[in-house]
Every structure is written in structure tokens, then in C-alpha cells.
C-alpha positions in Angstrom: 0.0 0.0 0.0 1.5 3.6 -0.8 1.7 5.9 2.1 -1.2 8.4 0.7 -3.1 6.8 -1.6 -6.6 8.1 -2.0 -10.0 6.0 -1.6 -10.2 4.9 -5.1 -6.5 3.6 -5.1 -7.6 1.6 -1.7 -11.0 0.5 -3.0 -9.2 -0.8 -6.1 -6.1 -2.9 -3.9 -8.9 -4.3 -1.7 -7.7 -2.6 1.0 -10.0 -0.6 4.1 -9.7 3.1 4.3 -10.0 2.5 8.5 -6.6 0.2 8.1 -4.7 3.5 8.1 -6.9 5.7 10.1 -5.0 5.3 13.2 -2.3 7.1 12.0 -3.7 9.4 9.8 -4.0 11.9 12.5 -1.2 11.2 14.9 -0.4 15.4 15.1 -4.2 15.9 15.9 -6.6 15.4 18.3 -9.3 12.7 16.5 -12.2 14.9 17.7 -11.0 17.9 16.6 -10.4 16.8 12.8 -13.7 14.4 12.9 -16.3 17.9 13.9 -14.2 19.8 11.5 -14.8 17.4 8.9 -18.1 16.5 10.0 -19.3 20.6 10.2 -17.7 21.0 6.8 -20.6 19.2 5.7 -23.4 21.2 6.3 -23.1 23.8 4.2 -24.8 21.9 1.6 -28.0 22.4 3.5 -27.7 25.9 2.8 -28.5 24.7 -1.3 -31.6 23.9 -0.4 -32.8 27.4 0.2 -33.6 28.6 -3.1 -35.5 25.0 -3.6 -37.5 25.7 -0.7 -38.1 29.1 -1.7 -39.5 27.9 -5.3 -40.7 24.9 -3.9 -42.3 22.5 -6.3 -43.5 18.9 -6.3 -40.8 17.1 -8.2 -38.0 18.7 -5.9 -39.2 17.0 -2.8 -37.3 14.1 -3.8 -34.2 16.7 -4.2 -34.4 18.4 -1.3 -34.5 15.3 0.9 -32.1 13.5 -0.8 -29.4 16.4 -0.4 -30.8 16.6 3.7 -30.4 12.8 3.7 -27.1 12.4 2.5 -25.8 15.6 4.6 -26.5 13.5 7.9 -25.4 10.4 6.4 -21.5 12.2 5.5 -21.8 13.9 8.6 -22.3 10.8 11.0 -19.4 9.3 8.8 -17.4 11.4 9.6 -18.6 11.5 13.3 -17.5 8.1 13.4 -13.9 8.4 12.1 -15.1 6.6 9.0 -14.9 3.1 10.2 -18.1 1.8 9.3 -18.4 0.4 5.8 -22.4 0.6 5.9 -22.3 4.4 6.4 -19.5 4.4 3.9 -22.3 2.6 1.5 -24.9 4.6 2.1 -22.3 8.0 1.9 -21.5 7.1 -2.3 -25.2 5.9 -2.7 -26.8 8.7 -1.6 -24.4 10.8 -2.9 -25.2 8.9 -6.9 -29.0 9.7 -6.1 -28.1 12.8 -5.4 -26.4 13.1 -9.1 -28.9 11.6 -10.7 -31.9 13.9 -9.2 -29.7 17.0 -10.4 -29.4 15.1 -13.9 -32.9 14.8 -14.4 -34.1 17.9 -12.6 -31.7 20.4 -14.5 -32.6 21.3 -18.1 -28.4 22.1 -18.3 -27.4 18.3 -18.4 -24.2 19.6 -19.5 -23.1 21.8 -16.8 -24.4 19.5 -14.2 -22.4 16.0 -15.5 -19.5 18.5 -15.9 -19.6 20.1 -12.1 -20.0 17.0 -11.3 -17.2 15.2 -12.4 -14.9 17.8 -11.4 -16.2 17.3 -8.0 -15.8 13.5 -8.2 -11.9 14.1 -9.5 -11.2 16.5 -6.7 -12.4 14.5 -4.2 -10.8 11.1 -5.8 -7.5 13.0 -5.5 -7.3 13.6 -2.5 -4.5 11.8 -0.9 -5.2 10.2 2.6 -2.0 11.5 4.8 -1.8 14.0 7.4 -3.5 17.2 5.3 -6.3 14.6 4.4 -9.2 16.6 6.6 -7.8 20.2 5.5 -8.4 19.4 1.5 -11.8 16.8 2.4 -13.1 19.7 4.3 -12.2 22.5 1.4 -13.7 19.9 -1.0 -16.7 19.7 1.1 -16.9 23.4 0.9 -16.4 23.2 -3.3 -19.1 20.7 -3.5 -21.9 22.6 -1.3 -20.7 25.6 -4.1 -21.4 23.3 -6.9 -24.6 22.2 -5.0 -25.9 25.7 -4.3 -25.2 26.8 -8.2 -27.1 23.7 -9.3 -30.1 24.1 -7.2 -30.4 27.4 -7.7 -30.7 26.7 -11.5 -33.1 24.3 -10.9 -35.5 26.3 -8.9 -35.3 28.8 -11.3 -37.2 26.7 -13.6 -40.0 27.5 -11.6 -42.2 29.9 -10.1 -41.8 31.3 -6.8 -44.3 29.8 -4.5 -46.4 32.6 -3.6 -46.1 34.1 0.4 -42.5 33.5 0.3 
């Protein structure tokens, strides 16, 4: 195994992500890195605003996907990671999420590219002792790429009235 490798390069070697958590953070305190990773999740639930605001049937399943999958990376990461259930769920949710903003945006384009430039950052991001600084940045990046698409999508509709 190479000292650094990211998920994908683990996945591929059949190798767990938790067999080098231990050391991972040596420098820091586990807690600390965990809620910093864990709070860097939730600005995604700030994308959900201008969905609400416009709120229209055939986002429900949008909005509670992105909620969903919020709690899901954020109790990950709660947990240092080490189940592989949540770990599951975590990518699942996350494809759901990809395919609701797929068939939601009428800009196909612009959400399968955002989208894979999300993936690539988060794919290269090596897992050594700056591993929560860049995940938490790219957490940041994807709630921006999040926000942009589900603002575009609510602007394919009317604001609801009262709002």
C-alpha cells in the first residue's frame, strides 16, 4: 500500500480506508479533525434554500435527498469513518443525489461536468496528514457546486407565492 493513496486507489487494492486511520492523524486530536470534517458538511443544507423558496412537487425528492445524504456524511465522519455501511450509504446517496440533479436540471451539461470535477477533486485527494484540511475544502467546493445547481433548478420555476 503507498503511504497516501486516495479512496479509489484503496478501494481498487482491496484494502479498508479504516486500516490506516490510526495514523492518519497522529499530530491531531481525532475529535477535533472528525467535527471539523463533520461541520464542513453542512453547508450543503444551505442549497436547499432557493429550492424551498420555489418549492415545487418534483424537488421533494431533491431536497431530501441532499438533507439525507448531509446526515449520512456527517455521521461518517462523526465516526472516524470506520463503518463500511455508512460508507455505502455515503457514495449511494451521494449517486442519487447526481442523478436527481441530472434529471431535474434542463443544463445536463453543466451538471455532469460540475460534477465530475467534483468526483476528480475528491478522488485525488490523498489520505496522509492534510487529508481533513483538503476533504473539508472539498466539502466546501461541492456545497458551491450544490448551491449553483439548485439554484438553477428552482429557477425553472415559479416562486411559490407568500415567500
Amino acid at each position: 500500500m503507498v503511504r497516501g493513496a486516495t479512496l479509489l486507489q484503496m478501494v481498487c487494492e482491496g484494502v479498508r480506508p479504516r486500516s490506516q486511520m490510526a495514523n492518519r492523524y497522529k499530530h491531531l486530536s481525532t475529535c477535533n479533525v472528525m467535527n471539523a470534517l463533520s461541520i464542513s458538511t453542512l453547508p450543503h443544507l444551505i442549497s436547499i434554500i432557493p429550492l424551498i423558496k420555489r418549492y415545487n412537487g418534483s424537488t421533494f425528492g431533491y431536497i431530501n435527498i441532499i438533507v439525507a445524504s448531509t446526515t449520512i456524511s456527517f455521521i461518517w465522519h462523526q465516526k472516524n469513518e470506520r463503518w463500511p455501511t455508512l460508507t455505502i450509504l455515503d457514495y449511494a446517496a451521494a449517486t442519487i443525489w447526481f442523478f436527481y440533479e441530472f434529471t431535474l436540471a434542463r443544463n445536463r451539461r453543466q451538471v455532469l461536468l460540475l460534477n465530475a470535477i467534483i468526483l476528480c477533486i475528491n478522488q485525488s485527494i490523498a489520505y496522509d496528514k492534510n487529508y481533513a484540511t483538503y476533504h473539508s475544502i472539498w466539502h466546501i467546493l461541492s456545497a458551491l457546486k450544490c448551491a449553483y445547481i439548485s439554484n438553477m433548478i428552482a429557477n425553472q420555476f415559479e416562486p411559490r407565492k407568500g415567500l
